[in-house]
C-alpha positions in Angstrom: -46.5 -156.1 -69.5 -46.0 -156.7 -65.8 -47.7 -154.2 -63.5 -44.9 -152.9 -62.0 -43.1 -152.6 -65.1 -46.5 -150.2 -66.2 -46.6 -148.0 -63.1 -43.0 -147.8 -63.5 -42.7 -146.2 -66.9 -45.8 -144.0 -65.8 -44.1 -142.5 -63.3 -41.2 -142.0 -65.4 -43.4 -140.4 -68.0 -45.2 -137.9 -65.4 -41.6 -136.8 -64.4 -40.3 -136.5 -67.5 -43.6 -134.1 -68.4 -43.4 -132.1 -65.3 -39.7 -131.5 -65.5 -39.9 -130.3 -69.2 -41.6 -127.0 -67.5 -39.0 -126.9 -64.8 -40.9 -128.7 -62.0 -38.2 -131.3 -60.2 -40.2 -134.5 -58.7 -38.7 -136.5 -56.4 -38.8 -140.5 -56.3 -42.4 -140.2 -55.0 -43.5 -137.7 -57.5 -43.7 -134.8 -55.2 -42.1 -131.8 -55.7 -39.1 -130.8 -54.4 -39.0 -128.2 -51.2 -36.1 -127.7 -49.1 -36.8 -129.7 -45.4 -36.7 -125.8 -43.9 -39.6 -124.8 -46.0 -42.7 -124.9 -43.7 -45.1 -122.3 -45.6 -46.4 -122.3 -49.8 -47.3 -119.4 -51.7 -48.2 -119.4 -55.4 -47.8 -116.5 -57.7 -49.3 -117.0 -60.9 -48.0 -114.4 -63.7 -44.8 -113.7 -62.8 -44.1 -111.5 -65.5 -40.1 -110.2 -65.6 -40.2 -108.8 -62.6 -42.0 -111.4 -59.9 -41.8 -108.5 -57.7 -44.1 -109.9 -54.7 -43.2 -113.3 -54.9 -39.3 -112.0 -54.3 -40.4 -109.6 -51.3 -42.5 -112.7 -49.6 -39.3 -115.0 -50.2 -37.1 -112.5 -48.8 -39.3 -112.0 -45.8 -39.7 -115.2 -44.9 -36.8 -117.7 -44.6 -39.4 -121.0 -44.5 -41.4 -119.9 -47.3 -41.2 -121.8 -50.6 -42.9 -120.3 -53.6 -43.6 -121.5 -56.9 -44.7 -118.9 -59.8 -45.9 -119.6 -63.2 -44.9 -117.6 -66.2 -45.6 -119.2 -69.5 -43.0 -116.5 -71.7 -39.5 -117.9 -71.4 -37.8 -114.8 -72.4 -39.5 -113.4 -68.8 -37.9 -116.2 -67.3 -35.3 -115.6 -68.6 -34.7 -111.6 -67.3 -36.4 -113.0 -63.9 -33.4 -115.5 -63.7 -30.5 -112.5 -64.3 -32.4 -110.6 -62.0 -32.4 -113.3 -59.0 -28.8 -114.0 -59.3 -28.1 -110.2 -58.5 -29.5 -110.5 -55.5 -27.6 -110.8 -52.1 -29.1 -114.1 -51.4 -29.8 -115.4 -54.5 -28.7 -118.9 -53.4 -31.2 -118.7 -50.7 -34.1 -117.2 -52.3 -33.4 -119.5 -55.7 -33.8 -122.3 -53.5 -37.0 -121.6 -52.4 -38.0 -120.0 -55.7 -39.9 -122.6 -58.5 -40.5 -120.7 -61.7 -42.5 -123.2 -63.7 -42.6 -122.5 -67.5 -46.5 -122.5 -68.1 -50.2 -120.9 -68.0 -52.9 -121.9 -65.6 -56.7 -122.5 -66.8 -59.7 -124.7 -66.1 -58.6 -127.1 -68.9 -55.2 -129.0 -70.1 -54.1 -128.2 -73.3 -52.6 -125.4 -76.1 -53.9 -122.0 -76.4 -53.1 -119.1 -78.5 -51.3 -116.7 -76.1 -50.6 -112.6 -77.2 -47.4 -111.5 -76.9 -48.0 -107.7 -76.8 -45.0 -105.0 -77.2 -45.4 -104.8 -73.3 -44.8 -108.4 -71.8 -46.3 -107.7 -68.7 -49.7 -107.5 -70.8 -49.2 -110.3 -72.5 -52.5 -112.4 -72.1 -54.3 -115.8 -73.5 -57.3 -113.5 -74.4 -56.6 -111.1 -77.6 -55.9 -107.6 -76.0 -58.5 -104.8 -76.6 -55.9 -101.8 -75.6 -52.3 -103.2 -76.2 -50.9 -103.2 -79.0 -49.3 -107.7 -79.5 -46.6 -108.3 -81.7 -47.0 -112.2 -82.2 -49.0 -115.3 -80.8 -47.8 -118.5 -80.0 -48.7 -121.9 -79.0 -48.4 -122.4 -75.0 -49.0 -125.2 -72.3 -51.9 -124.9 -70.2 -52.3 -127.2 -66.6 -55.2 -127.1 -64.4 -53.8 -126.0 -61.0 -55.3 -128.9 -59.3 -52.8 -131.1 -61.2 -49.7 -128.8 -59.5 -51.1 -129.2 -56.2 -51.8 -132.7 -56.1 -47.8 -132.9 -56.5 -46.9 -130.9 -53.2 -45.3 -132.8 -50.3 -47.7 -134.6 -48.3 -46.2 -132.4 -45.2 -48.0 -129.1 -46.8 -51.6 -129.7 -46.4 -52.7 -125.9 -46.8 -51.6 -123.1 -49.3 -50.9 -119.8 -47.6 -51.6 -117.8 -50.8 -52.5 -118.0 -54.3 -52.3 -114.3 -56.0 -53.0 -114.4 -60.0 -52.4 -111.4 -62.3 -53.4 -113.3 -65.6 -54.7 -110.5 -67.6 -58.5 -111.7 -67.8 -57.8 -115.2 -67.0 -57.7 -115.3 -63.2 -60.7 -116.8 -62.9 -59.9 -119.7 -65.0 -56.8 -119.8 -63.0 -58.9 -120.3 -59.3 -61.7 -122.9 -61.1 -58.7 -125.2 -62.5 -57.9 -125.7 -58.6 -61.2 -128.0 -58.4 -62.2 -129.3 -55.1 -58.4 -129.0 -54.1 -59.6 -125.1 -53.4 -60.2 -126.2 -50.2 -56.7 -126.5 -49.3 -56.0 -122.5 -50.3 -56.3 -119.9 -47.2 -56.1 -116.8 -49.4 -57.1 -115.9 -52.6 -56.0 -112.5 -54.4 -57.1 -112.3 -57.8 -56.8 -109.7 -60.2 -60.8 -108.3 -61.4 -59.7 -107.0 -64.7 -62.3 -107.7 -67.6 -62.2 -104.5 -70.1 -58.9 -104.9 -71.1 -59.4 -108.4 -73.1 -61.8 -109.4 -75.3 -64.0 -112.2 -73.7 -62.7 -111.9 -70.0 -65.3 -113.0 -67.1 -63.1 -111.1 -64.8 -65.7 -109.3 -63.1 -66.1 -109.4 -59.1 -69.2 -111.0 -58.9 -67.7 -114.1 -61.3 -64.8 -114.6 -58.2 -67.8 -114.1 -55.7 -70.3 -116.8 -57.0 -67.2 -119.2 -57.5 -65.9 -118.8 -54.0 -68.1 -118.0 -51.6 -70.1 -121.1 -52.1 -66.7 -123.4 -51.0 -66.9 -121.3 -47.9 -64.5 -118.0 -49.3 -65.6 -114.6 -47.9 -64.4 -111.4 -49.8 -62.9 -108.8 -47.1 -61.8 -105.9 -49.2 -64.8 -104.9 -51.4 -63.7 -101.4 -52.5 -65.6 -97.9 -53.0 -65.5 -96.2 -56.0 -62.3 -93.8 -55.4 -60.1 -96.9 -55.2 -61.8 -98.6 -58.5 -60.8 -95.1 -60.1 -57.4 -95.2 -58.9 -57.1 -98.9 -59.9 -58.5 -98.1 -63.2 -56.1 -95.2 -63.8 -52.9 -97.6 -62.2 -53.3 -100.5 -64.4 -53.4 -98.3 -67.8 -49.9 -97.3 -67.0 -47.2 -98.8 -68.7 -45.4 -101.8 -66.9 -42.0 -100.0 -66.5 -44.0 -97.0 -64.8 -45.8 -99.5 -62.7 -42.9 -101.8 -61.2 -41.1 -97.8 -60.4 -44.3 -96.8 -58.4 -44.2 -100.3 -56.7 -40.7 -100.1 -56.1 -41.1 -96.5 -54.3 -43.8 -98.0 -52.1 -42.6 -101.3 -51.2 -40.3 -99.9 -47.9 -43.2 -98.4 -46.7 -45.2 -101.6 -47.6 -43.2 -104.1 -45.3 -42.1 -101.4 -42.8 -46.1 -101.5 -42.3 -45.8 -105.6 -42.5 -43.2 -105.7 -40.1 -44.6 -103.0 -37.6 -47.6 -105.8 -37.3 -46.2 -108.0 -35.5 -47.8 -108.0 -32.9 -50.5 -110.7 -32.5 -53.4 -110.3 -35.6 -54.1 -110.5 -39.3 -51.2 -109.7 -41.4 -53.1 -108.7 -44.7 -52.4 -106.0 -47.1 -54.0 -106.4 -50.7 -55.3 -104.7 -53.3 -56.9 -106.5 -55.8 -59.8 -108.4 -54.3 -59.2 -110.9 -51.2 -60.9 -114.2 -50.1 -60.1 -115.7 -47.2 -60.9 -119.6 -46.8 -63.3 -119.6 -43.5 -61.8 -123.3 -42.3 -58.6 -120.8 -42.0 -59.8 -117.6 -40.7 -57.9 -118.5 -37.2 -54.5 -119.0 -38.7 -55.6 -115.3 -40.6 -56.9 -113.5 -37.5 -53.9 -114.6 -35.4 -51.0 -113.9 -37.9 -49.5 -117.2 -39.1 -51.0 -117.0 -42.4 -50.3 -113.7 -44.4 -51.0 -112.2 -47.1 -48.8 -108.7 -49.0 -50.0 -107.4 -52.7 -49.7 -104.1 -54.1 -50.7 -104.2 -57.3 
């Protein structure tokens, strides 16, 4: 078979894979973002909800965002819930909801489908009660980012909330972890049975590729975290919704020159982009 002919039907192959989890490639095999796009976030465990990935998009008219949710009935109530929106057009635009899980390997995995979805995990849940398992895609993160537009050489953000899998999430990015300014990951190990959530898992990963951790809590805001994320998700997304005007009416207020960071869950920031941090450009907003 001639060459061309080869590299031909390979490319056709790799589109054909990536579109079958709702990632459009263009003739290059690069993702599709809108010309006006000038920023990426990533949001990885979208849930139903996708909560801060809709408040960055909404806040930011150049920002392009792509979220992973491997449950297609949450896709499914995130899509009804987008077209409600006054600018759904817009922000659906600038919105890729791709229909898979993250991890440090390619493959299947058995993934819990607990009673609540926003618990739903790849690791067999300890404290919530799962009603099914099934068979899901996993992609190494490396593998998405090699397929962004050669125009984007940084990520702005990359938040995970993968109930006990964020780690897995941040070491399937590889040496392209170098190209991510900020890093919010969830630290939740007790919850799942065989999690290496724990802090100093994200710190021995990241701080040798030249990540520093800037939120390091005391122990009153591990309680409260403790005591937040036993709530059920419904409870949750209402305490987030009550806070989120306050949230970006503190964003906004900073606009003045300087770091634009509010986050809960713990934060790296990529040192080859602490300027773009210090000075604004680059931020990051995360309440739960």
């Amino acid at each position: 078979m001639p060459e061309s002919q080869s590299d031909s039907q390979s490319a056709n192959s790799s589109i054909q894979y990536w579109q079958s989890f709702g990632i459009d490639l263009d003739s290059d095999g690069k993702i599709r973002v809108p010309a006006r796009c000038t920023r990426i976030k990533l949001d990885v465990g979208l849930s139903f909800s996708a909560i801060h990935a809709i408040r960055w998009l909404t806040d930011d008219p150049e920002l392009f965002c792509i979220g992973f949710e491997p449950l297609k009935e949450n896709i499914e109530l995130l899509r009804t819930s987008l077209s409600e929106l006054p600018n759904s057009i817009d922000i659906e635009e600038r919105f890729l909801i791709v229909n898979l899980a993250l991890g440090d390997v390619v493959g299947y995995r058995p993934f819990f489908v607990t009673t609540d979805s926003g618990q739903a995990s790849l690791l067999r849940p300890k404290k919530f009660e799962f009603h099914e398992t099934r068979e899901v895609r996993i992609e190494r993160l490396e593998n998405v980012l090699e397929l962004l537009p050669s125009r984007f050489e940084r990520v702005d953000l990359l938040k995970t909330d993968c109930q006990g899998t964020d780690l897995e999430v941040i070491s399937g990015a590889g040496t392209l972890t170098n190209r991510i300014a900020v890093i919010v990951c969830e630290a939740e190990s007790d919850s799942y049975q065989n999690s290496s959530n724990s802090p100093s898992r994200f710190v021995g990963l990241l701080e040798p590729q030249g990540f520093i951790w800037i939120n390091r809590p005391n122990l009153l805001i591990l309680i409260l975290r403790k005591v937040f994320s036993q709530l059920p998700s419904f409870i949750r997304a209402r305490i987030l919704t009550l806070l989120e005007k306050e949230s970006t009416a503190v964003l906004r207020k900073s606009g003045a020159p300087g770091p634009k960071i509010k986050t809960v869950d713990p934060t790296f920031i990529n040192l080859n982009y602490l300027k773009e941090v210090e000075n604004g450009s680059i931020t990051a907003l995360q309440w739960n």
